[in-house]
C-alpha positions as CSV (number, residue, x, y, z in Angstrom):
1,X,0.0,0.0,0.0
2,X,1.3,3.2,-0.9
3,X,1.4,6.8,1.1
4,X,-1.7,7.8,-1.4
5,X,-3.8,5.1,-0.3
6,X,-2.8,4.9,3.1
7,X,-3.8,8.5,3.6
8,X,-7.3,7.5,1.5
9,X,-7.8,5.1,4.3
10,X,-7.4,7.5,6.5
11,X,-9.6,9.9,5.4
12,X,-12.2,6.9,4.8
13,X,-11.4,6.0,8.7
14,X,-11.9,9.8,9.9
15,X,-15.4,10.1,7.7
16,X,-16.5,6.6,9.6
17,X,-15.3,7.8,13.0
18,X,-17.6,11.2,12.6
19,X,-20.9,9.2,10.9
20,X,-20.7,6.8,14.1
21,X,-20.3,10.1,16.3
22,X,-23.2,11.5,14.4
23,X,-25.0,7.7,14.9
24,X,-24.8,7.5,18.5
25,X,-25.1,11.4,19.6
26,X,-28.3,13.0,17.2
27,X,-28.2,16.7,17.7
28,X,-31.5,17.6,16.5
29,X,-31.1,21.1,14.5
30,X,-27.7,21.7,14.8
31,X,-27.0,18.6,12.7
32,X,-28.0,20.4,9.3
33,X,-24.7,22.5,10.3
34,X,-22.8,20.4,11.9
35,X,-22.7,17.1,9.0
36,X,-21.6,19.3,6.2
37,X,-18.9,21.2,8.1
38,X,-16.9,18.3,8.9
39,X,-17.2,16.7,5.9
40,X,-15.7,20.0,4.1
41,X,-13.1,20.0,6.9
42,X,-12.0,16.3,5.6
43,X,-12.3,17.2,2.5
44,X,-9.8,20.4,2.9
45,X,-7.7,17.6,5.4
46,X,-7.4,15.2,2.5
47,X,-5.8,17.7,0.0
48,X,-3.0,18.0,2.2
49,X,-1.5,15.0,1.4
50,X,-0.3,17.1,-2.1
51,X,1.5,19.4,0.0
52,X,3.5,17.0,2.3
53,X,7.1,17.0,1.5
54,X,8.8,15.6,4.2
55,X,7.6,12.6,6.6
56,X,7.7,15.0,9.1
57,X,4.5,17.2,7.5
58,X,2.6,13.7,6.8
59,X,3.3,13.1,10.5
60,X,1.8,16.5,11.2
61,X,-1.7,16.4,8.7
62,X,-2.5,13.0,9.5
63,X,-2.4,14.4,13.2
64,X,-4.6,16.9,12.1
65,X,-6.8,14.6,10.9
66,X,-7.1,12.3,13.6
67,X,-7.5,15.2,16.1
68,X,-9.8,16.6,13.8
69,X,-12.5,13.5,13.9
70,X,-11.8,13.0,17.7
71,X,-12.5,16.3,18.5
72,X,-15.7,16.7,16.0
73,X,-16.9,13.2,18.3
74,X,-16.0,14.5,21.3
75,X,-18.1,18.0,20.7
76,X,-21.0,15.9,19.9
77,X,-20.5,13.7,22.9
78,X,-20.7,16.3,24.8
79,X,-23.1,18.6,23.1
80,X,-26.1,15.3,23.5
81,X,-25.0,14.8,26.8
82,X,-25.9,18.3,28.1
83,X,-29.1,18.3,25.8
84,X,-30.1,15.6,27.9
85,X,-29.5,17.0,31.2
86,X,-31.5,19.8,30.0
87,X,-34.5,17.2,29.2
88,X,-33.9,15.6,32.6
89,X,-35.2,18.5,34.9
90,X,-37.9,19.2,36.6
């Protein structure tokens, strides 16, 4: 496997990380924003790899994708969690 398609499997496992996110915490309104901006942010993510001249800079954009995704799960995590405290009370 080559660095192309290694960093096509990484933008395949970033998309699947974020429609799982998207899966297990449903945001109600906000998800008509929320969907298509990260999916333009991996798509601006995955044209990096054109730009990456030294292993060093793929070490730093595949970062940036990873941290990315975990953070865009992590928002949503904790964006459904607090909609649900908000449902809980009196």
């Amino acid at each position: 496997m080559d660095r192309a398609d290694r960093y096509e499997a990484l933008a395949r496992g970033a998309l699947f990380v974020a429609e799982s996110a998207e899966d297990a915490y449903r945001l109600g309104a906000l998800d008509r924003f929320l969907k298509p901006w990260i999916r333009d942010r991996l798509h601006s993510l995955g044209g990096l790899l054109d730009s990456c001249d030294t292993p060093r800079q793929l070490a730093e954009d595949t970062r940036a994708f990873a941290r990315t995704v975990a953070t865009y799960s992590e928002l949503r995590n904790q964006r459904n969690h607090a909609g649900a405290r908000r449902d809980l009370r009196p």
